[in-house]
Biopython code that builds the backbone (N, CA, C, O; Angstrom):
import numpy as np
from Bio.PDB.StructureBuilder import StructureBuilder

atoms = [
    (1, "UNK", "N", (20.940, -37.505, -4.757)),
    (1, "UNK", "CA", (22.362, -37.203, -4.788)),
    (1, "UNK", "C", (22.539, -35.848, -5.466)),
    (1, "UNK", "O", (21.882, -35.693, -6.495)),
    (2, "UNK", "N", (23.426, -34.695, -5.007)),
    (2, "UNK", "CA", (23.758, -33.906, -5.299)),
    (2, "UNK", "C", (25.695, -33.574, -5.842)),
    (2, "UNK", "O", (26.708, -34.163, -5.465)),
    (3, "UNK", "N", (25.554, -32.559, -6.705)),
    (3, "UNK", "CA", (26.876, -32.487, -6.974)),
    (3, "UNK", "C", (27.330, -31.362, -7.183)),
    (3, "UNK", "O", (26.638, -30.543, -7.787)),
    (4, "UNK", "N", (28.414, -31.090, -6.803)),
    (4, "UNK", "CA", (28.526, -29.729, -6.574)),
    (4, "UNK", "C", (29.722, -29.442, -7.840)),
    (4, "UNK", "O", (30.329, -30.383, -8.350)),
    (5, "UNK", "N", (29.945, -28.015, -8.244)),
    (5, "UNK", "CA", (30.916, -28.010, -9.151)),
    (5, "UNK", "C", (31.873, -28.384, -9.343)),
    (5, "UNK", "O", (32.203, -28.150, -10.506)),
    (6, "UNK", "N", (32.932, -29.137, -8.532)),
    (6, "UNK", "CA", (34.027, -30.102, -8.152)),
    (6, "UNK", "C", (33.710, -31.297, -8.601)),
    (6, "UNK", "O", (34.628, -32.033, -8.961)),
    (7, "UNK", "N", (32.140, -31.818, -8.687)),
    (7, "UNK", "CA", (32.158, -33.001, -8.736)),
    (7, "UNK", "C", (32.297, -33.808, -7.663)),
    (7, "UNK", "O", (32.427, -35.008, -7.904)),
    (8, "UNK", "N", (32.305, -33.319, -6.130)),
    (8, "UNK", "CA", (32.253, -34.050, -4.929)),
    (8, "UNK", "C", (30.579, -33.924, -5.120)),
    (8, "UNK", "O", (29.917, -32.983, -5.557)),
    (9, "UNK", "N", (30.048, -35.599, -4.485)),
    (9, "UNK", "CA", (28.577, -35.985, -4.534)),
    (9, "UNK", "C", (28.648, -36.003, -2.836)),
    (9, "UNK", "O", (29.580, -35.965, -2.033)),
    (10, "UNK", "N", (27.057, -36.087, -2.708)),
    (10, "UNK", "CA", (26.711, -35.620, -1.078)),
    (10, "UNK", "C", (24.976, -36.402, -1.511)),
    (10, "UNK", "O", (24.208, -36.083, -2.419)),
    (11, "UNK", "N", (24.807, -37.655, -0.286)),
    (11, "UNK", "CA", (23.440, -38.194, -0.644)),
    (11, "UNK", "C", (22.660, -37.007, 0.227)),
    (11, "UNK", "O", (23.034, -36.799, 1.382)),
    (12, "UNK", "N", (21.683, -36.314, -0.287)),
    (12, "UNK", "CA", (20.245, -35.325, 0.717)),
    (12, "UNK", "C", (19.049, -36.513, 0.631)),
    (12, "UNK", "O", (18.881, -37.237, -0.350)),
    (13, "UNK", "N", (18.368, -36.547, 1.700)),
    (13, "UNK", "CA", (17.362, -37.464, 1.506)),
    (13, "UNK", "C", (16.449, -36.919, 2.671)),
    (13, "UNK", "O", (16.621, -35.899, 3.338)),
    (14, "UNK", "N", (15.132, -38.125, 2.775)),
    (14, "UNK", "CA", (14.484, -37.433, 4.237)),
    (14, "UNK", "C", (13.813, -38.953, 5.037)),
    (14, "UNK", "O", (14.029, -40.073, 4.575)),
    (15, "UNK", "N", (13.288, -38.790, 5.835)),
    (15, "UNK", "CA", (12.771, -39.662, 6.209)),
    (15, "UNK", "C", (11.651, -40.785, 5.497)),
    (15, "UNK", "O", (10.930, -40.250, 4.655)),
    (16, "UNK", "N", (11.416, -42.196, 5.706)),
    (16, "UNK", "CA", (10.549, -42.855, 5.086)),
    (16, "UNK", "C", (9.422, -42.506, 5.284)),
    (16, "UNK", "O", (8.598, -42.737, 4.399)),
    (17, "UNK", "N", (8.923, -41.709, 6.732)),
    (17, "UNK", "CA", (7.993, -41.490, 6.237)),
    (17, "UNK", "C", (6.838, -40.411, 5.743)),
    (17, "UNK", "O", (5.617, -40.265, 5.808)),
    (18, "UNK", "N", (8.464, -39.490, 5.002)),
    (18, "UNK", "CA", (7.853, -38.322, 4.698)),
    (18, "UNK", "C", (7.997, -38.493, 2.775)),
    (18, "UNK", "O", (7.666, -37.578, 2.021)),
    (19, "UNK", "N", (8.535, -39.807, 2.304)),
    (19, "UNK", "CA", (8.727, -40.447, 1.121)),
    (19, "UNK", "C", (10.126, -40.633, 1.121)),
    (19, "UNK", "O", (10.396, -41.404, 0.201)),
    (20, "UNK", "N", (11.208, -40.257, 1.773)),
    (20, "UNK", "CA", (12.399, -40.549, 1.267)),
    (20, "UNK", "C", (12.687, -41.940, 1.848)),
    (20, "UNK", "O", (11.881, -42.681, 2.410)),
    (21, "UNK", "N", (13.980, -42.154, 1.610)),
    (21, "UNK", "CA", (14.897, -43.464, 2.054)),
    (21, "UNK", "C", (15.619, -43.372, 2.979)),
    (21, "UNK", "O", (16.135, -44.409, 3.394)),
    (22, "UNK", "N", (15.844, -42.414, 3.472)),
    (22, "UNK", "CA", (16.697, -42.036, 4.952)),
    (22, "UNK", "C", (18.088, -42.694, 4.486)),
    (22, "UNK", "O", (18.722, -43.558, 5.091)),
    (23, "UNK", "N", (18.421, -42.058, 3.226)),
    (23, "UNK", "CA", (19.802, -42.693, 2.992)),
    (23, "UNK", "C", (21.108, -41.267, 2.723)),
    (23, "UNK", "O", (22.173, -41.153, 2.116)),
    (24, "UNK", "N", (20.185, -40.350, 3.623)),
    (24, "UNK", "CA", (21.258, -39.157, 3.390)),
    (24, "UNK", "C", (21.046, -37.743, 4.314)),
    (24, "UNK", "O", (20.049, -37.946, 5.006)),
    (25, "UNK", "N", (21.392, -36.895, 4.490)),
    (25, "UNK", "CA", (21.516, -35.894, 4.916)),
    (25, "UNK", "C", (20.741, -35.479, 4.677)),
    (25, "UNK", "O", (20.433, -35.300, 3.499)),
    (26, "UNK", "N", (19.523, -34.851, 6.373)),
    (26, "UNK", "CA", (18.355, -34.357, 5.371)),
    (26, "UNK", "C", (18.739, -32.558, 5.039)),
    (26, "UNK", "O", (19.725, -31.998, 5.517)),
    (27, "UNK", "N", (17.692, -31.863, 4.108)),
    (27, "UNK", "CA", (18.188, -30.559, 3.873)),
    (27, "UNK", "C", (18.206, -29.659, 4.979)),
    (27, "UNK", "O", (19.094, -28.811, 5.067)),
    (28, "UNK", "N", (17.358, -29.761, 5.778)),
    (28, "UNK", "CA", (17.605, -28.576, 6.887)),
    (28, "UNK", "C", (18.886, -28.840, 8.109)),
    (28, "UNK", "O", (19.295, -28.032, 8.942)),
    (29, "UNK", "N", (19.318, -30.223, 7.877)),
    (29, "UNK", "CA", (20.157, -29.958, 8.603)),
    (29, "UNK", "C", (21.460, -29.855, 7.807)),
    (29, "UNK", "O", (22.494, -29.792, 8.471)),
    (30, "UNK", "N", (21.535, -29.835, 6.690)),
    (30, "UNK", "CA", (22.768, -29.663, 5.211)),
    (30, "UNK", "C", (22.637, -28.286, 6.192)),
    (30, "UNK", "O", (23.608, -27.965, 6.877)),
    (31, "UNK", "N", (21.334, -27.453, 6.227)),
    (31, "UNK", "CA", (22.128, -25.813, 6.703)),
    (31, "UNK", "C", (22.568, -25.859, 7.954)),
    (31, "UNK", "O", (22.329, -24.801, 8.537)),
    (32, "UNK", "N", (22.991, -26.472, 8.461)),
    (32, "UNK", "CA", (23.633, -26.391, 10.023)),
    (32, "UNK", "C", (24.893, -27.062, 9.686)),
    (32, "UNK", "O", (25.818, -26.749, 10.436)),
    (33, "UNK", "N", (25.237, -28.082, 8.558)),
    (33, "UNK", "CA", (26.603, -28.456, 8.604)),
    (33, "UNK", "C", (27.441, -27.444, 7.993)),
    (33, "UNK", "O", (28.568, -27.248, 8.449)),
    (34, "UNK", "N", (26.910, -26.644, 6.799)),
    (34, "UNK", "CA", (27.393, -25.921, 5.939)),
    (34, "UNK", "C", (27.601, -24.662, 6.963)),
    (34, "UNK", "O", (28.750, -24.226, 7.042)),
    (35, "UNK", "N", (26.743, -24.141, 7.631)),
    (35, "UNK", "CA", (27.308, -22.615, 8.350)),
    (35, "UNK", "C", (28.544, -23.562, 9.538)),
    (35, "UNK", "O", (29.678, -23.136, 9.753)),
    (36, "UNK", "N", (28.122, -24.537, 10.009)),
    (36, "UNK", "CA", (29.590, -24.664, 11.018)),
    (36, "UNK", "C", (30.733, -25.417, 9.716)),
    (36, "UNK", "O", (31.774, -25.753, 10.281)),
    (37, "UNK", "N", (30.749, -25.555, 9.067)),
    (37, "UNK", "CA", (32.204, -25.847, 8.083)),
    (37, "UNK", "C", (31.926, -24.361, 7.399)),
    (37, "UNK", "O", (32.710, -24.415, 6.451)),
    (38, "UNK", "N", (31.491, -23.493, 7.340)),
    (38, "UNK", "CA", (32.294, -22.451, 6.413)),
    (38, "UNK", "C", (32.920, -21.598, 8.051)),
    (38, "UNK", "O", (33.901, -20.860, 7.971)),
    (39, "UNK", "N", (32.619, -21.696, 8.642)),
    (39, "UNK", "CA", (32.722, -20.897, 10.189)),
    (39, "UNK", "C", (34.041, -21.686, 11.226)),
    (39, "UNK", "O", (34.723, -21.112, 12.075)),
    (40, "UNK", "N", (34.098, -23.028, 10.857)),
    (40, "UNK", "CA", (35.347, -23.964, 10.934)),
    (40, "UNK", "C", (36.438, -23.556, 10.407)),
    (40, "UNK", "O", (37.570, -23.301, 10.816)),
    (41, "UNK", "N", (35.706, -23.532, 9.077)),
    (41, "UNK", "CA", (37.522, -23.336, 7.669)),
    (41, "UNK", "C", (37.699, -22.268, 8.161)),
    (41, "UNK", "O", (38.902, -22.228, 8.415)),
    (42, "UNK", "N", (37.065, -21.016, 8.573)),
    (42, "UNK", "CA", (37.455, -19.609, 8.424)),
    (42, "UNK", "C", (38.220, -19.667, 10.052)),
    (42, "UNK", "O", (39.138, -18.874, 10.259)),
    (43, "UNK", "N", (37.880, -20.438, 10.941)),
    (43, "UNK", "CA", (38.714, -19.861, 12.112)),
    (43, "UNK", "C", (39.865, -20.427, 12.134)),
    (43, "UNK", "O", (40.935, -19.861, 12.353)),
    (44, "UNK", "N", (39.678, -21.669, 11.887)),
    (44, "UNK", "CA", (40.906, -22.453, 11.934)),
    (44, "UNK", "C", (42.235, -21.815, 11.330)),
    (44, "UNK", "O", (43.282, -21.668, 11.961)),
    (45, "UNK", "N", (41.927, -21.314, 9.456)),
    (45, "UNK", "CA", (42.611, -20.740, 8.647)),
    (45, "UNK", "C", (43.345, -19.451, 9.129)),
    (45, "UNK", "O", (44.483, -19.291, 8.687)),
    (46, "UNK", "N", (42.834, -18.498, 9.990)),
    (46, "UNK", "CA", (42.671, -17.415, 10.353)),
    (46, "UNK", "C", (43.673, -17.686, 12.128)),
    (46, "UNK", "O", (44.683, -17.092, 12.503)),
    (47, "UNK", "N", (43.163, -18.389, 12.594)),
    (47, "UNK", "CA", (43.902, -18.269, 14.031)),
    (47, "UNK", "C", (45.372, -18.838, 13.637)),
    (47, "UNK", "O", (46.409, -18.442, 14.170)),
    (48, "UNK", "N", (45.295, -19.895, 12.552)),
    (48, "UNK", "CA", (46.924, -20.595, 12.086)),
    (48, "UNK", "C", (47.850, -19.134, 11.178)),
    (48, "UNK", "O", (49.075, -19.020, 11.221)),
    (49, "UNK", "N", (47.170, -18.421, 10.623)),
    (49, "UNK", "CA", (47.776, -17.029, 10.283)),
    (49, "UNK", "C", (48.148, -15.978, 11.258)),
    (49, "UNK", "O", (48.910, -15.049, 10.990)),
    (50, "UNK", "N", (47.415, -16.222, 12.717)),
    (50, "UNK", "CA", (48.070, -15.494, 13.815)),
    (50, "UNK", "C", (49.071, -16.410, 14.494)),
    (50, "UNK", "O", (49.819, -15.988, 15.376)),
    (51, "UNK", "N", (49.078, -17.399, 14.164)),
    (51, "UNK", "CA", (50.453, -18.320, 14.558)),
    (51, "UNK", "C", (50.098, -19.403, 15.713)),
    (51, "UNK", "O", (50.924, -19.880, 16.491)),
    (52, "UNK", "N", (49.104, -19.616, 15.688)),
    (52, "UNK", "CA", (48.002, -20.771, 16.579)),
    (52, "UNK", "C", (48.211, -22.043, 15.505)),
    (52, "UNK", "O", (48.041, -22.082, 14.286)),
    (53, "UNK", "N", (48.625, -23.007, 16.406)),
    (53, "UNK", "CA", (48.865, -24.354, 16.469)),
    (53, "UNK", "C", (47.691, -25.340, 16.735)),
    (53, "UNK", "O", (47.624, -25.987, 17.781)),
    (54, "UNK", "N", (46.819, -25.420, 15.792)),
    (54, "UNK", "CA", (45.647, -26.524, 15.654)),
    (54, "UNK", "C", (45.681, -28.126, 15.499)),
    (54, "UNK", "O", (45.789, -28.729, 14.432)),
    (55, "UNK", "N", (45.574, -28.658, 16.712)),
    (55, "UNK", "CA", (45.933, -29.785, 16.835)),
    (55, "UNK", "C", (44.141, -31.005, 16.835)),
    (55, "UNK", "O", (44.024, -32.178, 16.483)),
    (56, "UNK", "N", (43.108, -30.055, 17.368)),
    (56, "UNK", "CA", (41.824, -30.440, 16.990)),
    (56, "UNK", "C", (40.445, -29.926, 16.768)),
    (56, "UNK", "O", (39.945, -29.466, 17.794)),
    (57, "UNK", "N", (39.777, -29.884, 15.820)),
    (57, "UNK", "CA", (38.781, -28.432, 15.852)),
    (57, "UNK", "C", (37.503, -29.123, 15.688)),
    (57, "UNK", "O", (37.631, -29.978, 14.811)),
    (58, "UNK", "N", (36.301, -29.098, 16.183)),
    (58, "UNK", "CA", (35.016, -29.480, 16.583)),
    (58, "UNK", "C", (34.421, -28.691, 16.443)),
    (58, "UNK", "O", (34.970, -27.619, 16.698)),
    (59, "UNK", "N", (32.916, -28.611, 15.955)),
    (59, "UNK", "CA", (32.022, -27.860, 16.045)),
    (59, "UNK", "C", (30.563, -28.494, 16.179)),
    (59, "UNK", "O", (29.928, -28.966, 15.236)),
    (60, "UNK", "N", (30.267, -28.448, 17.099)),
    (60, "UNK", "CA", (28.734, -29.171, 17.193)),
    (60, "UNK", "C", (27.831, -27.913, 16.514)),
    (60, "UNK", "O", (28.178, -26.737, 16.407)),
    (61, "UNK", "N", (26.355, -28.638, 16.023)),
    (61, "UNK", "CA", (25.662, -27.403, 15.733)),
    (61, "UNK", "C", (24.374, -28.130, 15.797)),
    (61, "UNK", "O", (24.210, -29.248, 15.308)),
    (62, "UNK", "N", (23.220, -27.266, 16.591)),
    (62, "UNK", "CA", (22.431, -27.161, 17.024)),
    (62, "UNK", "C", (21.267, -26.592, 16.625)),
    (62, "UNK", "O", (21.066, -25.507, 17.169)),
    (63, "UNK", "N", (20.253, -27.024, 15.702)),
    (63, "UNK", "CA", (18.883, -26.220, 15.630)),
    (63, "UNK", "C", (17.828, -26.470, 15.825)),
    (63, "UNK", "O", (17.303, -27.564, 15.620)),
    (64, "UNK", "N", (17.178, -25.239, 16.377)),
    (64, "UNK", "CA", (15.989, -25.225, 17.368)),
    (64, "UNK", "C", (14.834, -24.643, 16.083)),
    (64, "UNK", "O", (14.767, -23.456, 15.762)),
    (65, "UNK", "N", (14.053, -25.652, 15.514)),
    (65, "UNK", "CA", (12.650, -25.119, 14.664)),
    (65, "UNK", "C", (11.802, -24.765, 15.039)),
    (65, "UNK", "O", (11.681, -24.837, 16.262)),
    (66, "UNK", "N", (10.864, -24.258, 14.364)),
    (66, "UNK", "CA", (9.526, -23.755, 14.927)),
    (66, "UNK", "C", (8.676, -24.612, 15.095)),
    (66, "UNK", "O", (9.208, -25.650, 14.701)),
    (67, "UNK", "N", (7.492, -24.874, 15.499)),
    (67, "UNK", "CA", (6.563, -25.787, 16.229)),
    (67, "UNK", "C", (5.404, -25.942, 14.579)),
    (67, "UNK", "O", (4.842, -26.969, 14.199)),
    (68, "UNK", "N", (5.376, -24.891, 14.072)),
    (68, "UNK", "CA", (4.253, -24.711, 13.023)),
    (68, "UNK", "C", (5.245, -24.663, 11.628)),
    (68, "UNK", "O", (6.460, -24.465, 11.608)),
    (69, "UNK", "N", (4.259, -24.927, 10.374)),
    (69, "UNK", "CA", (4.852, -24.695, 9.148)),
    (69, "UNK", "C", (5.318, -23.446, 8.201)),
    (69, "UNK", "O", (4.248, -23.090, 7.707)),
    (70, "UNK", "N", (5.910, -22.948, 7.898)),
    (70, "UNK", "CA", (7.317, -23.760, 7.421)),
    (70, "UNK", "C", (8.304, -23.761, 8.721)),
    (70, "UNK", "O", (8.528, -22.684, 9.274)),
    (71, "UNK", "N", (8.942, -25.061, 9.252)),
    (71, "UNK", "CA", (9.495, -25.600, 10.282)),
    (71, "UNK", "C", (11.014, -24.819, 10.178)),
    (71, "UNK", "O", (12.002, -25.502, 9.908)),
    (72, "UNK", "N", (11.111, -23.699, 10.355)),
    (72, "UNK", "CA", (12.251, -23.145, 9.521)),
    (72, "UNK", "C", (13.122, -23.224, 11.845)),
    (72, "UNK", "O", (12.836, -23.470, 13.017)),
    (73, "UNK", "N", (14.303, -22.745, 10.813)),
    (73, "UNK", "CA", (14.847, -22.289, 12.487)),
    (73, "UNK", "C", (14.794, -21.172, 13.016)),
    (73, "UNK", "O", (15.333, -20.218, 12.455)),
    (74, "UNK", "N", (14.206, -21.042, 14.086)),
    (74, "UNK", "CA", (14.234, -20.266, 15.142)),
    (74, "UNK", "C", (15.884, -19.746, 15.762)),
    (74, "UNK", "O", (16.415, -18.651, 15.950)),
    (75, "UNK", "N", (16.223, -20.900, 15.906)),
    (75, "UNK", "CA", (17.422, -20.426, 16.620)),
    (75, "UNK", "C", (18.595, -21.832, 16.463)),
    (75, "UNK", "O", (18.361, -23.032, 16.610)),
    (76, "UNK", "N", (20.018, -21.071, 16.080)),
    (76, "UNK", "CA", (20.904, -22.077, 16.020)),
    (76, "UNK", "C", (21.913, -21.893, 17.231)),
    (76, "UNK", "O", (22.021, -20.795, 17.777)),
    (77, "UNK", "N", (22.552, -22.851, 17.583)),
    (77, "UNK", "CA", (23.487, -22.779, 19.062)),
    (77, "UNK", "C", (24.802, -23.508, 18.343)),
    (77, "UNK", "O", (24.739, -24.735, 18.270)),
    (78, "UNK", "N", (25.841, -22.935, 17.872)),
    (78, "UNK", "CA", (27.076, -23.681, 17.721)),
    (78, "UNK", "C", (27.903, -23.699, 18.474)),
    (78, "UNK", "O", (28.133, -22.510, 18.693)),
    (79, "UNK", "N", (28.848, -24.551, 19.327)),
    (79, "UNK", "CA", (29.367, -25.069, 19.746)),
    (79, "UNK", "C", (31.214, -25.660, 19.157)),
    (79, "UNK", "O", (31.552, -26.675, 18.549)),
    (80, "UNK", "N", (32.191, -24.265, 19.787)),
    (80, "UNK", "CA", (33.460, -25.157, 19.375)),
    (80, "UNK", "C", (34.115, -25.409, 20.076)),
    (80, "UNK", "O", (34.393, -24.765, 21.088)),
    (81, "UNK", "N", (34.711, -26.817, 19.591)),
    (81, "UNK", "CA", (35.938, -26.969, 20.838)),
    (81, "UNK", "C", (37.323, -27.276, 20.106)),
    (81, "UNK", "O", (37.440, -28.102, 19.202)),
    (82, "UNK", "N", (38.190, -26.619, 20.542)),
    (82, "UNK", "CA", (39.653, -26.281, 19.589)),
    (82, "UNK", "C", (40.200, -26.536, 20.592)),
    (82, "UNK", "O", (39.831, -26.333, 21.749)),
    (83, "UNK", "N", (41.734, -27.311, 19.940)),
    (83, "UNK", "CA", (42.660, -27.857, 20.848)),
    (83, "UNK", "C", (43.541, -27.738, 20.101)),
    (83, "UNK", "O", (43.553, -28.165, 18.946)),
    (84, "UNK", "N", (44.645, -26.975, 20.804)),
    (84, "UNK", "CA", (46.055, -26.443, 20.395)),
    (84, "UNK", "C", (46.695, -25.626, 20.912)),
    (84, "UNK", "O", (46.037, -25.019, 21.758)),
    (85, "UNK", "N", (47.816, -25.259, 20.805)),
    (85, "UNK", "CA", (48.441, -23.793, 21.405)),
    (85, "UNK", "C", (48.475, -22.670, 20.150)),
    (85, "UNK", "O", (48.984, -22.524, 19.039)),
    (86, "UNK", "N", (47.568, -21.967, 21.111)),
    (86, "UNK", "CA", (46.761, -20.835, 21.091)),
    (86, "UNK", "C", (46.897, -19.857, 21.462)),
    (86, "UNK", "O", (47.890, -20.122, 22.140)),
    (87, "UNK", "N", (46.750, -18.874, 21.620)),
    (87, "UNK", "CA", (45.914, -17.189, 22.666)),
    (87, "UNK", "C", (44.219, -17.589, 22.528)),
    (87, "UNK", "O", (43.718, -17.759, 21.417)),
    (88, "UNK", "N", (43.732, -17.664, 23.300)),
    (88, "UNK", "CA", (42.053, -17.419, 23.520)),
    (88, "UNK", "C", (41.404, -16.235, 23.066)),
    (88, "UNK", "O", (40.216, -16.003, 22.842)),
    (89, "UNK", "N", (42.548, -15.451, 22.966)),
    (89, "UNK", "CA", (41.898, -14.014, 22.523)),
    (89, "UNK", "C", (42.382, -13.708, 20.686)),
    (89, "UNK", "O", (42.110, -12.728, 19.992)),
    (90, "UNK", "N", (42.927, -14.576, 20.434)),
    (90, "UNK", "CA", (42.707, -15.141, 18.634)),
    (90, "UNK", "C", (41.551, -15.864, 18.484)),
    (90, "UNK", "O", (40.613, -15.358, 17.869)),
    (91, "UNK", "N", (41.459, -17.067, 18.991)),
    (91, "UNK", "CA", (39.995, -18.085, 18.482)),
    (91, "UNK", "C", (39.452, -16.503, 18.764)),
    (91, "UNK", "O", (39.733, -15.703, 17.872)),
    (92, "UNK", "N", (38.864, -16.101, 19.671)),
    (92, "UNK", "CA", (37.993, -15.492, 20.198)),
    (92, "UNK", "C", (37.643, -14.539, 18.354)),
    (92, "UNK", "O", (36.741, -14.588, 17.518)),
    (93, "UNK", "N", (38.870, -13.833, 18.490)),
    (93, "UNK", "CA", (39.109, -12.869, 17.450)),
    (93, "UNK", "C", (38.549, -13.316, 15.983)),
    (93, "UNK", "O", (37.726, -12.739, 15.273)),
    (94, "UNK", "N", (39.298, -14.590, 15.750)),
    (94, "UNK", "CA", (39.236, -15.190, 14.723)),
    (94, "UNK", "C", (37.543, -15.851, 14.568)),
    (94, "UNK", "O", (37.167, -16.135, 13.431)),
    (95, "UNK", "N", (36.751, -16.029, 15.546)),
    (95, "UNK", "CA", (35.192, -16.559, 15.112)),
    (95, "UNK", "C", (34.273, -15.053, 14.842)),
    (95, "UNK", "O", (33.329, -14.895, 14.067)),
    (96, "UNK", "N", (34.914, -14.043, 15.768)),
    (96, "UNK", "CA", (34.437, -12.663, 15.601)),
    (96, "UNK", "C", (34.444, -12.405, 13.889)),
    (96, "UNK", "O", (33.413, -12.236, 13.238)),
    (97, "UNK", "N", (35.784, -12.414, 13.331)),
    (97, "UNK", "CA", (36.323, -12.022, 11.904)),
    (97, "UNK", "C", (35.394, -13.491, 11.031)),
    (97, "UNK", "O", (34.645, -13.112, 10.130)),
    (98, "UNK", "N", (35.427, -14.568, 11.204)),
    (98, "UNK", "CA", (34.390, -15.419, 10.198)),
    (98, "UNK", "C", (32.865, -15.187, 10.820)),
    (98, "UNK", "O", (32.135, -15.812, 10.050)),
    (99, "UNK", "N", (32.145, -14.654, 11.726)),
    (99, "UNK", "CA", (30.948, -14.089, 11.759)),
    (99, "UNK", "C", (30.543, -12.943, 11.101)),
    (99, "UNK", "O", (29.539, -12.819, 10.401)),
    (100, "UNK", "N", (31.527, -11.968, 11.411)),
    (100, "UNK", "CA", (31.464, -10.220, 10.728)),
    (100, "UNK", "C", (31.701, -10.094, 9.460)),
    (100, "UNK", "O", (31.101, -9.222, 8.832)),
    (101, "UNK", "N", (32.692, -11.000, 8.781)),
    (101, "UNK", "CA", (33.268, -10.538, 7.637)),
    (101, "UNK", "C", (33.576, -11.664, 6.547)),
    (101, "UNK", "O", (33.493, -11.473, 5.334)),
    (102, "UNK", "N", (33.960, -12.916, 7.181)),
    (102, "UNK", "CA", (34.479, -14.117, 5.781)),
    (102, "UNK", "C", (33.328, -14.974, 6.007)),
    (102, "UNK", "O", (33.411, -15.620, 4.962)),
    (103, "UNK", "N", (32.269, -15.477, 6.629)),
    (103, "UNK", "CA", (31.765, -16.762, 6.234)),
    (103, "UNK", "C", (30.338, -16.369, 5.490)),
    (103, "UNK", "O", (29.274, -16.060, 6.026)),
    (104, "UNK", "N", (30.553, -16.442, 4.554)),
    (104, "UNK", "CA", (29.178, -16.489, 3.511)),
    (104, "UNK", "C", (28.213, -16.882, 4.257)),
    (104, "UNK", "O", (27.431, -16.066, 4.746)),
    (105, "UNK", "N", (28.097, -18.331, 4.488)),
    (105, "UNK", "CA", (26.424, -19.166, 4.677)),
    (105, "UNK", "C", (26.366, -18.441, 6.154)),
    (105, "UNK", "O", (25.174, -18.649, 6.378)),
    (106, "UNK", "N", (26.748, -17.864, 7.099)),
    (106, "UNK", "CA", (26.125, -16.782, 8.282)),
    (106, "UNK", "C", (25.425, -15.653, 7.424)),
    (106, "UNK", "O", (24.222, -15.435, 7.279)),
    (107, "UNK", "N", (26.574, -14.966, 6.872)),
    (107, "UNK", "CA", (25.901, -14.273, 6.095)),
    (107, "UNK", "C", (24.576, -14.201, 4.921)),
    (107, "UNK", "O", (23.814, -13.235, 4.876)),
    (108, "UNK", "N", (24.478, -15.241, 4.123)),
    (108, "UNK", "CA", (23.248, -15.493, 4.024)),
    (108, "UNK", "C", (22.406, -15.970, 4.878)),
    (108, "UNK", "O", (21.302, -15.538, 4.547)),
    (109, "UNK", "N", (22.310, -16.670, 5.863)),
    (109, "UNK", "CA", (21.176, -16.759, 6.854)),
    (109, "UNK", "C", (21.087, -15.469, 7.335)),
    (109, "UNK", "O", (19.868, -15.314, 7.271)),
    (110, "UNK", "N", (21.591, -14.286, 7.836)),
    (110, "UNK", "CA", (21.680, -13.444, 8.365)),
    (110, "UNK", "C", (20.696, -12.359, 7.588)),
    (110, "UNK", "O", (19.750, -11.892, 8.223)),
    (111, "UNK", "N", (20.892, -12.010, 6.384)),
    (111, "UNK", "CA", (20.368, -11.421, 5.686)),
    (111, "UNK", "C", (19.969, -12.282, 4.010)),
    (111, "UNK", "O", (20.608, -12.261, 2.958)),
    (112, "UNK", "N", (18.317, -13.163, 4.461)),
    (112, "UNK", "CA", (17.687, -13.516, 3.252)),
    (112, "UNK", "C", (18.061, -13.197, 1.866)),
    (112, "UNK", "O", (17.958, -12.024, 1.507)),
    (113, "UNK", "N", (18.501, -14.126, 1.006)),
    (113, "UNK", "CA", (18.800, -13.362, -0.203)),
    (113, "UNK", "C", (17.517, -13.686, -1.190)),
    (113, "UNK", "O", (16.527, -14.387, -0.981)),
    (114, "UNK", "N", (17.872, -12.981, -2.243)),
    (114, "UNK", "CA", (16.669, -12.901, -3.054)),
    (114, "UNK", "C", (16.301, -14.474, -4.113)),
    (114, "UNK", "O", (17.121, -14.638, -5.016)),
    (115, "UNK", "N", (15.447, -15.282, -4.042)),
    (115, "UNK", "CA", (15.371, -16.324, -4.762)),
    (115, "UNK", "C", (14.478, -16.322, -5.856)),
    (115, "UNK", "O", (13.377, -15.837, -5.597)),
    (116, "UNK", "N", (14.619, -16.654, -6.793)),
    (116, "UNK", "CA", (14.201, -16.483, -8.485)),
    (116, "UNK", "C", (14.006, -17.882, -8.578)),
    (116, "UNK", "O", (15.009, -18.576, -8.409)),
    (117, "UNK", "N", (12.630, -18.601, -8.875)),
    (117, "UNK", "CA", (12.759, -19.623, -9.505)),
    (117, "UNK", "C", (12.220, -19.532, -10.875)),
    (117, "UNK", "O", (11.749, -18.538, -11.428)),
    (118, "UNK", "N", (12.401, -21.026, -11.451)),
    (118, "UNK", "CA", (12.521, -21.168, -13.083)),
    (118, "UNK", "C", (12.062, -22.826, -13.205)),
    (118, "UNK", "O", (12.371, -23.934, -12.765)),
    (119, "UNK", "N", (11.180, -22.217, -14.051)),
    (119, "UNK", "CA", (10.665, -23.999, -14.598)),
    (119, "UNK", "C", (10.545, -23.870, -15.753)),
    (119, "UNK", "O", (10.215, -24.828, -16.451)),
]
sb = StructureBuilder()
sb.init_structure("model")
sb.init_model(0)
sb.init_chain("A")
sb.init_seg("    ")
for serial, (resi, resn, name, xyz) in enumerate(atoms, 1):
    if name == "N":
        sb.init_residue(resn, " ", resi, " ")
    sb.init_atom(name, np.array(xyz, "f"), 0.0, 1.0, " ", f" {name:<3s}", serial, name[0])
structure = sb.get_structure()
């Protein structure tokens, strides 16, 4: 179990038979929920400020690993489907503006940041 500074808990776990309990979210796919919810909040937020009417917002997300170790991703495929009255050329706009400029976790996958550990 993890907790984040709010104090909202989130079970991470892995399969039994890699030792876990399969009683939670495993970590590599925590990074596929986290880039489509920071990439969610930002369009949604963003197309309702151009005056788009969000009535349902979806995002499937998709990753493709590598065959050898470390099983990292190769390639992610996200997938949205938004329902509301709209312009197409806002969503459009608005996933452009949370890719280029507001969504952090793209942006860190995009460009590796530097990791420091400590024991």
């Amino acid at each position: 179990m993890v907790e984040d500074r709010h104090g909202h808990k989130i079970a991470i776990d892995t399969d039994k038979k890699y030792g876990g309990f399969d009683e939670g979210i495993h970590p590599m796919e925590f990074i596929l929920v986290s880039l489509a919810g920071c990439m969610a909040m930002d369009i949604v937020s963003i197309l309702q400020k151009k005056g788009g009417r969000i009535d349902r917002f979806d995002v499937t997300a998709e990753g493709h690993k590598t065959a050898s170790h470390p099983k990292r991703y190769e390639k992610i495929i996200l997938k949205f489907n938004c329902k509301g009255d709209y312009a197409r050329k806002d969503l459009l706009r608005s996933l452009e503006l949370s890719r280029d400029k507001y969504c952090g976790a793209y942006a860190t996958l995009r460009s590796a940041p530097e990791i420091e550990f400590m024991i």
